[in-house]
C-alpha positions as CSV (number, residue, x, y, z in Angstrom):
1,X,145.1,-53.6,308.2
2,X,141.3,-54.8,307.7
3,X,139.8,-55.9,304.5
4,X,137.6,-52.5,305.0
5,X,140.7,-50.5,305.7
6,X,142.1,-52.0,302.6
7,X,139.3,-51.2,300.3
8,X,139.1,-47.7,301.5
9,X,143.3,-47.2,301.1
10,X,142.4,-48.8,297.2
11,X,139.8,-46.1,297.0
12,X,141.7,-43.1,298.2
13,X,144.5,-44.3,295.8
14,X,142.2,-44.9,292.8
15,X,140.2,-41.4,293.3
16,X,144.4,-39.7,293.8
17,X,145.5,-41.4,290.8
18,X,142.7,-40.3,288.5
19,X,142.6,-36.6,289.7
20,X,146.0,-36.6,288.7
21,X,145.3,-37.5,285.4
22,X,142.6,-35.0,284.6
23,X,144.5,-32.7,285.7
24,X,146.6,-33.4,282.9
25,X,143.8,-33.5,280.4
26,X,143.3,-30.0,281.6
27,X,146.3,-29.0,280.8
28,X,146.8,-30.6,277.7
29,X,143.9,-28.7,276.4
30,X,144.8,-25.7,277.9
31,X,147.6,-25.8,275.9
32,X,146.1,-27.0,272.8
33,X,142.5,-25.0,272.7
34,X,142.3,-25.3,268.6
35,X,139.3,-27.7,268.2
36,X,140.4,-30.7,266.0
37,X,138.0,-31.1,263.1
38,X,139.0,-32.4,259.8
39,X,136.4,-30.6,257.5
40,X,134.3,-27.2,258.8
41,X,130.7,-27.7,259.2
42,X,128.1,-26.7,256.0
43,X,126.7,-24.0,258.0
44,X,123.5,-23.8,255.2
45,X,122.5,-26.7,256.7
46,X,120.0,-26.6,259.3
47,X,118.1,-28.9,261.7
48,X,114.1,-29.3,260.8
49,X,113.4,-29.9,264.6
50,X,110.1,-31.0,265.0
51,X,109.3,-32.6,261.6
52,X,109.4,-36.5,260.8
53,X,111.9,-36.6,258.2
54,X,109.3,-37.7,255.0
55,X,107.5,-34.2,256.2
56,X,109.8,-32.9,253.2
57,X,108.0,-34.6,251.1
58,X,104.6,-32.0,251.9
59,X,106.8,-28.9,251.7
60,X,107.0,-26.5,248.6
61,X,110.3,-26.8,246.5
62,X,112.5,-23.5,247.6
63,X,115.8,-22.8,245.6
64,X,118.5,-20.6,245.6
65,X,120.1,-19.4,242.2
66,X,123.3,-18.6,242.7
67,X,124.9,-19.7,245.6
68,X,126.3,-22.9,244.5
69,X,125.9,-21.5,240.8
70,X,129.6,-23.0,238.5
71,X,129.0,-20.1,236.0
72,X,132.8,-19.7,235.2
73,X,133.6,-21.1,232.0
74,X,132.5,-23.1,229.1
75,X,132.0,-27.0,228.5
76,X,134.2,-28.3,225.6
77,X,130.7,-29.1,223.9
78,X,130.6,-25.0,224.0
79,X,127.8,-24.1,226.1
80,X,128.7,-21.6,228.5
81,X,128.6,-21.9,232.5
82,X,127.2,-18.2,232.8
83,X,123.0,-19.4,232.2
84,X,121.5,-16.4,233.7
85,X,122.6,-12.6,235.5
86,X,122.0,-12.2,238.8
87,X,119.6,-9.5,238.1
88,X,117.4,-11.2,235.8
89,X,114.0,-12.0,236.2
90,X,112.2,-14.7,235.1
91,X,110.7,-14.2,231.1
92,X,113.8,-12.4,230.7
93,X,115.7,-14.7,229.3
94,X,116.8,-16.8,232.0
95,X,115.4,-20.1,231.6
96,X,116.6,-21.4,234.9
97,X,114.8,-18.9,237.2
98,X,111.7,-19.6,235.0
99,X,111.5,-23.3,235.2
100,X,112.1,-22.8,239.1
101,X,110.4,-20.3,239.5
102,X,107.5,-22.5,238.0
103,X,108.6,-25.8,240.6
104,X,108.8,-23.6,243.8
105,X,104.6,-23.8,243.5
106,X,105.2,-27.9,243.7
107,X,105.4,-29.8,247.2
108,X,108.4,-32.5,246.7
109,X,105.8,-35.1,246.3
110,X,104.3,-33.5,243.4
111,X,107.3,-32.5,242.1
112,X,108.7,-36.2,242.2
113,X,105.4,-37.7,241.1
114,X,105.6,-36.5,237.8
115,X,106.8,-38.9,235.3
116,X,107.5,-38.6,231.4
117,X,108.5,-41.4,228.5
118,X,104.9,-42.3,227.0
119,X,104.6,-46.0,227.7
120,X,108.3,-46.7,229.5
121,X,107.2,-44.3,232.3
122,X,110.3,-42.8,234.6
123,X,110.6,-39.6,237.2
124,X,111.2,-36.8,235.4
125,X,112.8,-35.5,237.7
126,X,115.2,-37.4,240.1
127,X,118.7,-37.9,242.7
128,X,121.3,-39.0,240.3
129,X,124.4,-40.0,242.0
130,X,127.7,-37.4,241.0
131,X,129.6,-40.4,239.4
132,X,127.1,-41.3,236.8
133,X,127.7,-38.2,235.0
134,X,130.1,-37.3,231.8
135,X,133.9,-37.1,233.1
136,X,133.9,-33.6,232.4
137,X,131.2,-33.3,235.2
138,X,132.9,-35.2,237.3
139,X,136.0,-33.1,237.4
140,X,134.1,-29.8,237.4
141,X,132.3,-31.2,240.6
142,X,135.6,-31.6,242.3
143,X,137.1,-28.9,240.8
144,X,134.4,-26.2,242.5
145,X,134.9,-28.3,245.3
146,X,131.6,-30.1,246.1
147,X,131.7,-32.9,248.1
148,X,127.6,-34.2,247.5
149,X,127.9,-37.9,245.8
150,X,124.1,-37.3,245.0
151,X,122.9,-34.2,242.9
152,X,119.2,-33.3,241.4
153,X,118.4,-32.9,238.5
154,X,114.9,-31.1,237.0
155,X,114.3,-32.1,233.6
156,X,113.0,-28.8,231.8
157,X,112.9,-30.1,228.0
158,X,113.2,-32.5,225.9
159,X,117.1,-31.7,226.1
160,X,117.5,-29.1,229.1
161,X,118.3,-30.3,232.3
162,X,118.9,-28.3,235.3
163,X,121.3,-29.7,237.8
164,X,122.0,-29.1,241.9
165,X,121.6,-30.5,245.6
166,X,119.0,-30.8,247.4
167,X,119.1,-29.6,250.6
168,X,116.2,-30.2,253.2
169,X,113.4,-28.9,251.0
170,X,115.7,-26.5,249.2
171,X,117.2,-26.7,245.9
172,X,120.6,-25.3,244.9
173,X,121.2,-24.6,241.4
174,X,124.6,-25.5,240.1
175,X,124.7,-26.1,236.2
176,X,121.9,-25.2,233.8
177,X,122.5,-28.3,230.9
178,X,121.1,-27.1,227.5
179,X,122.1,-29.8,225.4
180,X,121.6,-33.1,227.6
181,X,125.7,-33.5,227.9
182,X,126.3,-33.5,231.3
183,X,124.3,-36.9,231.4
184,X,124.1,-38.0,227.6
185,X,122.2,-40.6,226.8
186,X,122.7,-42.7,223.2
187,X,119.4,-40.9,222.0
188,X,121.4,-37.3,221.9
């Protein structure tokens, strides 16, 4: 047999060989047609195709009240979960939809421009990462099973803080904070 004969024989056999192992592949997902996936995709999540990512930063805040809302419940420091009805509007008692109602006129950039403290200047509102918070928090967050490690946080007040994720340029109310406890600072 010639080298060339050889080679071909080497191909024949190769191109045999791995037929016969897709055809097993086939089979074997034939057999097993359940996708494997260890967490199902956050289907509120979209893709901004088109856009640079810091193109966020020109779009007005949008939010959504009460699809992430934890309103079952009190904290032990006694303020209850349940901030605001569905139903309400804003100037109807419901704080929450007011103040965002209020920050859905901002672009992010002028939303994270504004600062607050007098001379010690900081955001006033900012990312804060979910482990930084009170351990009550902490277990709620994993309790109403949210997996974010960074959540928002508007400050309203001088005390009232309201807490989410950001999204894209939405914002996802979670907790409304009356008294500063979720994050306390020595100053409360």
């Amino acid at each position: 047999m010639s080298r060339k004969e050889a080679r071909i024989a080497r191909k024949i056999q190769k191109q045999l060989k791995d037929s016969e192992k897709k055809a097993r592949l086939v089979e074997a997902v034939a057999v097993d047609h359940e996708p494997r996936v260890l967490v199902e995709p956050d289907e509120t999540k979209s893709v901004r195709a088109g856009a640079s990512p810091e193109s966020i930063m020109q779009m007005s805040m949008a939010y959504k009240l009460f699809d992430y809302a934890d309103r079952d419940g009190a904290w032990t420091w006694g303020q209850a979960r349940n901030w605001c009805s569905p139903d309400a509007r804003a100037g109807a008692g419901c704080a929450v939809r007011a103040a965002m109602d209020a920050m859905s006129c901002l672009t992010w950039s002028e939303i994270l421009s504004q600062t607050t403290g007098g001379k010690e200047r900081h955001r006033k509102h900012h990312s804060q990462s979910w482990d930084s918070l009170c351990d009550e928090a902490q277990d709620r967050w994993i309790e109403i099973e949210r997996t974010e490690e960074e959540l928002f946080r508007f400050r309203v007040g001088g005390k009232e803080r309201i807490w989410g994720v950001r999204q894209g340029a939405t914002f996802f109310v979670v907790w409304w904070d009356a008294e500063h406890q979720i994050y306390p600072t020595e100053k409360n």
